[in-house]
N, C-alpha and C positions, 0 to 999 in steps of 0.2 A: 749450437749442436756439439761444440766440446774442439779438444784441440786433438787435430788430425795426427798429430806424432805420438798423441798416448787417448790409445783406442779404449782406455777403459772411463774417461773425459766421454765419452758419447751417450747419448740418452737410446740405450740400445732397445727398449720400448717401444721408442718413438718411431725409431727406424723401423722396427719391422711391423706396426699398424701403419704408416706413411707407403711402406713399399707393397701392403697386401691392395691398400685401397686405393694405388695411381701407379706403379707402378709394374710395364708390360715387359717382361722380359724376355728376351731371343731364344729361340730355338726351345724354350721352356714350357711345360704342364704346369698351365698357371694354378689347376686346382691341388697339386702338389704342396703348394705350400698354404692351404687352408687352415692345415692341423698341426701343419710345422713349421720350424723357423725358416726364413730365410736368410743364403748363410751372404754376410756383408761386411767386406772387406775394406779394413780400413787403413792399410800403412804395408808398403813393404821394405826391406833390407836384403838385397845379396838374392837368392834362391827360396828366400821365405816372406810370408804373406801373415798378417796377424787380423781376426775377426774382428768385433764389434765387443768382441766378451775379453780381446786380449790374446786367445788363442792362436797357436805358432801352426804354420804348416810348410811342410816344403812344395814349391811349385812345379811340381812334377810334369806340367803340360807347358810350363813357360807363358802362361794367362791365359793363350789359345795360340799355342805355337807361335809367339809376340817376342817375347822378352829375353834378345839372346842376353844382352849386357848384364841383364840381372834388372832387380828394385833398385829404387833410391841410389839412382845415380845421379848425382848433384851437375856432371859437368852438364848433362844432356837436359835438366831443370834450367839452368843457369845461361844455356845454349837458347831456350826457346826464352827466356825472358829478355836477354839483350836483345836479340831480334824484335819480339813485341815493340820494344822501347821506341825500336828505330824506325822499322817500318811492319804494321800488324799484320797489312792487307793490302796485296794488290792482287788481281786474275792477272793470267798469262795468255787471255784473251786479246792478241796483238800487243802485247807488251812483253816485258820480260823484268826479272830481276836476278841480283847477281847470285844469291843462292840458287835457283832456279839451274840456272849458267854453269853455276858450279858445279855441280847436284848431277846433272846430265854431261858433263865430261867426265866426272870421275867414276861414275854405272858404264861410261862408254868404255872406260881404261880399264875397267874390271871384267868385262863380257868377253866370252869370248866371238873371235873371229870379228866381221863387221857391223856388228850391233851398236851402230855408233850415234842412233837418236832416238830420244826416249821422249815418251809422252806422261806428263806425270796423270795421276787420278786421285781419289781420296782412298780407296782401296782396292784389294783385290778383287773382289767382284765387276766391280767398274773396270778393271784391269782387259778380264776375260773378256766384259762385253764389249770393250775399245779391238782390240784384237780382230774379234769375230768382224767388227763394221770395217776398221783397216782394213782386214784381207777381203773382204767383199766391195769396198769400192777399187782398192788397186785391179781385181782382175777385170771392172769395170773399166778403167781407165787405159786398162792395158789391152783391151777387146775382147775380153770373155767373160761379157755379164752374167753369161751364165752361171757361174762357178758362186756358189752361195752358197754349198753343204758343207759341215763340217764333221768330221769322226770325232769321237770321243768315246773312254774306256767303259765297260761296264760296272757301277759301283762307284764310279769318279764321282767326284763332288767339283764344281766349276764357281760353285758363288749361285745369289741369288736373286740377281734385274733379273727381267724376263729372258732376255738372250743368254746370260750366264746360266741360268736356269733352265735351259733346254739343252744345253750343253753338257749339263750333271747328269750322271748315269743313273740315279737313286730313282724310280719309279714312285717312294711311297712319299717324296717331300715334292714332290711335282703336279700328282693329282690332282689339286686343290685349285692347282693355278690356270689347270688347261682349258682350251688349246693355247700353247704356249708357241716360241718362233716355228718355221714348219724350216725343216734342213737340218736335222741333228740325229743323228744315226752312230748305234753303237757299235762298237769292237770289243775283242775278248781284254781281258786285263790278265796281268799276270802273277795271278796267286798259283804258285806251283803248287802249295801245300795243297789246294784242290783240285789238280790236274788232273787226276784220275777220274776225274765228273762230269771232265769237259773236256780232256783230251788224251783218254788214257793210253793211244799209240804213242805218246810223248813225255807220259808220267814218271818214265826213270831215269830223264834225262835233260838236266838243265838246259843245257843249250838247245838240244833239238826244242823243248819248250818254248824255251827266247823266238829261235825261228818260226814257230809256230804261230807263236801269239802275233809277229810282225808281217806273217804273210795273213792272217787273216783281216789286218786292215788291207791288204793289195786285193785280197779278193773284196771287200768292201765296195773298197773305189770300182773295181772294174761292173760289181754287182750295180751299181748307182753311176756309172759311166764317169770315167774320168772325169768330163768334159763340164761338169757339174757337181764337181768337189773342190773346194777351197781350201780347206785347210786340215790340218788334225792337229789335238787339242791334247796331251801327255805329260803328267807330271814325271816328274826323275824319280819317285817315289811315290806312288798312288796311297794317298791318307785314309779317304774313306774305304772299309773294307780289314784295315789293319794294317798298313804299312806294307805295299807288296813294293819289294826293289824291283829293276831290272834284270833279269838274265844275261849274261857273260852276250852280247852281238846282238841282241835285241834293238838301240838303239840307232848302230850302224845298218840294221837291216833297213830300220824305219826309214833313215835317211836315206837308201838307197830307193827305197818305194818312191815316198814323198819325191824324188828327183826325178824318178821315170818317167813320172804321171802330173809334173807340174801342180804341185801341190806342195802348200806350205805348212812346214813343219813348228808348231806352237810349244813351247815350253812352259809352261804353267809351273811356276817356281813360288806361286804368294808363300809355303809352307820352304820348300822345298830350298831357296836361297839365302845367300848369306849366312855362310856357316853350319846349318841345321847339317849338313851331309858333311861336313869336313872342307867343303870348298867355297872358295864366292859365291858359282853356282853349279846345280846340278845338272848341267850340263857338259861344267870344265868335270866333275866328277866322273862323270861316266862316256865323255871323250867324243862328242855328237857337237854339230853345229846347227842349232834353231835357225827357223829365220825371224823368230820374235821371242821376247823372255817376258811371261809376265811376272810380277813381284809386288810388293807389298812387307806387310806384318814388320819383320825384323830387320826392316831398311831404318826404321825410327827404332825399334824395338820397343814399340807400342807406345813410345813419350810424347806421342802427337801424330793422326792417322794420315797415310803419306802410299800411294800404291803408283807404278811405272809401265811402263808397256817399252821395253827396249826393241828394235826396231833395224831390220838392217838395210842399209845402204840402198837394195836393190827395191826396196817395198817404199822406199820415202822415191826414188828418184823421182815416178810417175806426178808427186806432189809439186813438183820445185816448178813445173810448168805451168807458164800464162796463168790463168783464174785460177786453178786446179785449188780447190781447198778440202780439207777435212772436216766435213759439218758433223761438228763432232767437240763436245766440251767438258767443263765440270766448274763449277763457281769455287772450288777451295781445291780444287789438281793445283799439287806443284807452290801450294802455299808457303807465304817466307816462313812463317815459323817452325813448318813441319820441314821446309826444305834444312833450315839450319838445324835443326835438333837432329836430322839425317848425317850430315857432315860430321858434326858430334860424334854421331854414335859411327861413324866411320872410322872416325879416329882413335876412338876408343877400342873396336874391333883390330885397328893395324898395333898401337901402342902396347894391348893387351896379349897380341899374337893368337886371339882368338881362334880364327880360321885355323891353326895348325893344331891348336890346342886339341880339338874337336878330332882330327884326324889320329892324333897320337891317343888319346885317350878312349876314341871310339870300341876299340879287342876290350878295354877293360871295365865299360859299360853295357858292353852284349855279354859279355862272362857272368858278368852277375843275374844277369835276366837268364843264361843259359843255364845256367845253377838250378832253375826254377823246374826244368824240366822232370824234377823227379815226382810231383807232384803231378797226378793223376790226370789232374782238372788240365793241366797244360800241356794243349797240341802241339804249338808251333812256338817259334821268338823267330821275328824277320824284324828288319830296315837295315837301319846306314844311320852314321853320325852320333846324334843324340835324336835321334826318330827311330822308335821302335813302336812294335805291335807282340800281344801275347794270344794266341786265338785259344778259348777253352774252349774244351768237349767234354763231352760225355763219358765216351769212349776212345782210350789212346793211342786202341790198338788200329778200329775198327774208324777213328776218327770220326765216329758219329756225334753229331753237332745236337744242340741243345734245339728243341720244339720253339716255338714262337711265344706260345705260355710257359714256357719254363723259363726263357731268356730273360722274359719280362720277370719274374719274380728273384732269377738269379743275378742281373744287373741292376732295375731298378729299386727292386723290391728289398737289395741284398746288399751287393759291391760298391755301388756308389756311396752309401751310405755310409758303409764300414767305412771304406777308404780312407775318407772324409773324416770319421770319426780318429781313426787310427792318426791322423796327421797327415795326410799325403793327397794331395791333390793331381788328378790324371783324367784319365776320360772311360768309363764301362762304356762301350758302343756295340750297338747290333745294327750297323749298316752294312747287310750282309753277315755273316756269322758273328758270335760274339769274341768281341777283345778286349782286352786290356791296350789302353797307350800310353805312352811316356817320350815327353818333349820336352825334358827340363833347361835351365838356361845355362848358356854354354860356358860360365864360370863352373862349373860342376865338377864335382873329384869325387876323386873316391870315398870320401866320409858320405859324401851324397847319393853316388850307386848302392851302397850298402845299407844307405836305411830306407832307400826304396825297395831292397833284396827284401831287407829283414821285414816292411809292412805287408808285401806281397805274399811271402809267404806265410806269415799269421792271417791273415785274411782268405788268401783263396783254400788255404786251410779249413779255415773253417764256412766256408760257401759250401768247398767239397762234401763235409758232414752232413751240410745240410741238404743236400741234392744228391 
């Protein structure tokens, strides 16, 4: 099929009749690519990604919010092949091994507070649904079997098993599935940009918003009785929707609720950790103590799939007794090869100074996207880090959001496309209103904010014209 280091070696033919007629691709309209190509990527370098035809792109979403290190990083190649050599495969099903060992002391040294044992998974979704069954047998074991509900945001995306998936706030990727777990009850999220819609005694004012949005999980719990809530489920940065941050006390609030009411506070980091926010995690960001982390993506930074559920002190004790066990597993959690390519890329994130990178260079990556604001089409630019969101409208003044047929023909029918075409890879998304995102990898400078500036605005340019 050609040699993988020079993409234009590929029978690019072959590829896209082989990929129309076997294969089924995620989250994808598979009749989409009937009449067109599908785009198939064959080699990366650095922040860029080259097709099948040879063509350059910058990875503007980082693969899927994956790849903080970047492409073609040889040591985290060369990490997982010594490994293989040694030892390819063992479960951590009553055994253990030393990456494994090492893997979970140094996630513990990096967490904050006492999050000091982790369970690994193969990914984030498996992360959230480990989480959800931890926090429902601990309050079993601790005598309130009652306590099985869990809150989560509106618009939140949680992963996709069945428990992860009842967890997701998205109403139109759940449909399909239900009746899906029973115990999953939502709370406001906090897009201030549409405060006025949902809580406009609080729309002029960020903080009272934070406070707003954090007591309406208190009214939640007491609406659904304490006594039968387990946990709440909160990314440091909610993805789906557009990147909404947190509010200046929002966090603090949470943990003040979550405390009153015996109720465990979940941190949903698979996006959100290692680096993407300027910190290990976004939790030491924004200054709150979980009493779980989950993670994933950019623990490997996509070199081999690797997801954790960090874990504090007070939720494992109940385990340590007599029989007490976690029936509860995964045949490849915590694999040696994924655990060493993980260390790897740990080392590569401390040698690289990653983590700080991200925070000093964060003002000069939302400057560029702030720049954008003069363009019609663009309502809002929110996040943190290298995680932003651009919400378009209609109207800039009046913030009226684009029809559900319009969306469709302005994102798929339009943006994505362009995007794409133009060099730039990111996400058109209408979960919830339509945005733009941008999660490129955290090698990124400024030669690289600015030709994301410059593709953006040649294109939603011309979207604008067309709409």
């Amino acid at each position: 099929m050609g040699d993988p280091m020079n993409p234009t070696e590929y029978d690019h033919d072959h590829l896209q009749e082989a990929a129309r007629r076997h294969l089924w691709m995620h989250f994808t309209r598979m009749s989409s690519y009937q009449d067109h190509e599908v785009p198939v990527m064959v080699r990366g370098e650095g922040p860029w990604v080259y097709d099948s035809r040879g063509r350059r792109y910058l990875d503007g979403l980082s693969g899927l919010f994956v790849v903080q290190v970047g492409h073609g990083r040889r040591e985290l190649a060369e990490a997982a092949s010594r490994q293989a050599s040694e030892l390819a495969y063992f479960p951590l099903w009553s055994y253990a091994h030393p990456n494994a060992i090492q893997l979970s002391e140094r996630l513990a040294t990096l967490a904050p507070g006492d999050l000091n044992r982790v369970f690994f998974t193969t990914g984030g979704g498996e992360a959230v649904e480990t989480a959800w069954k931890m926090a429902r047998q601990y309050f079993r074991a601790t005598g309130s079997p009652g306590r099985y509900k869990v809150l989560s945001r509106n618009i939140a995306y949680h992963g996709t098993t069945m428990g992860a998936l009842s967890i997701t706030g998205l109403p139109d990727i759940k449909a399909a599935y239900e009746p899906l777990v029973p115990g999953s009850v939502r709370v406001a999220n906090t897009n201030f940009y549409r405060a006025r819609e949902f809580a406009p005694e609080v729309a002029d004012d960020l903080e009272a918003f934070g406070l707003w949005a954090a007591r309406d999980i208190e009214q939640r719990i007491l609406m659904e009785g304490p006594e039968s809530v387990a946990a709440v489920f909160l990314e440091p940065v909610q993805n789906a929707g557009g990147c909404f941050p947190p509010p200046p006390g929002y966090f603090q609030e949470v943990r003040r609720i979550c405390d009153r009411y015996g109720v465990l506070l979940v941190s949903d980091e698979v996006i959100c950790a290692f680096g993407r926010l300027g910190a290990w995690f976004g939790a030491l960001r924004y200054d709150y103590q979980p009493d779980m982390i989950t993670c994933a993506k950019g623990l490997t930074s996509g070199y081999s799939p690797l997801g954790a559920v960090l874990v504090s002190d007070r939720i494992m004790e109940p385990f340590l007794d007599g029989s007490a066990t976690l029936l509860h597993g995964f045949t490849f959690g915590g694999h040696p090869v994924s655990t060493a390519v993980a260390l790897a890329n740990l080392d590569l994130f401390e040698k690289e100074h990653l983590v700080d990178g991200v925070a000093a260079r964060s003002d000069a990556f939302r400057a560029v996207l702030e720049d954008l604001r003069d363009l019609p089409i663009v309502g809002d630019v929110r996040g943190d880090g290298y995680f932003f969101g651009i919400e378009l409208v209609k109207d800039r003044d009046t913030r009226e959001t684009f029809s559900d047929d319009e969306s469709e023909r302005l994102l798929r029918g339009f943006l994505s496309g362009a995007l794409f075409d133009a060099g730039l890879i990111c996400r058109a998304d209408d979960r919830g209103d339509p945005v733009i995102q941008l999660a490129p990898p955290l090698i990124c400078e400024q030669e690289h904010f600015d030709l994301i500036g410059q593709v953006l605005r040649q294109v939603l340019s011309e979207a604008w014209n067309q709409f």
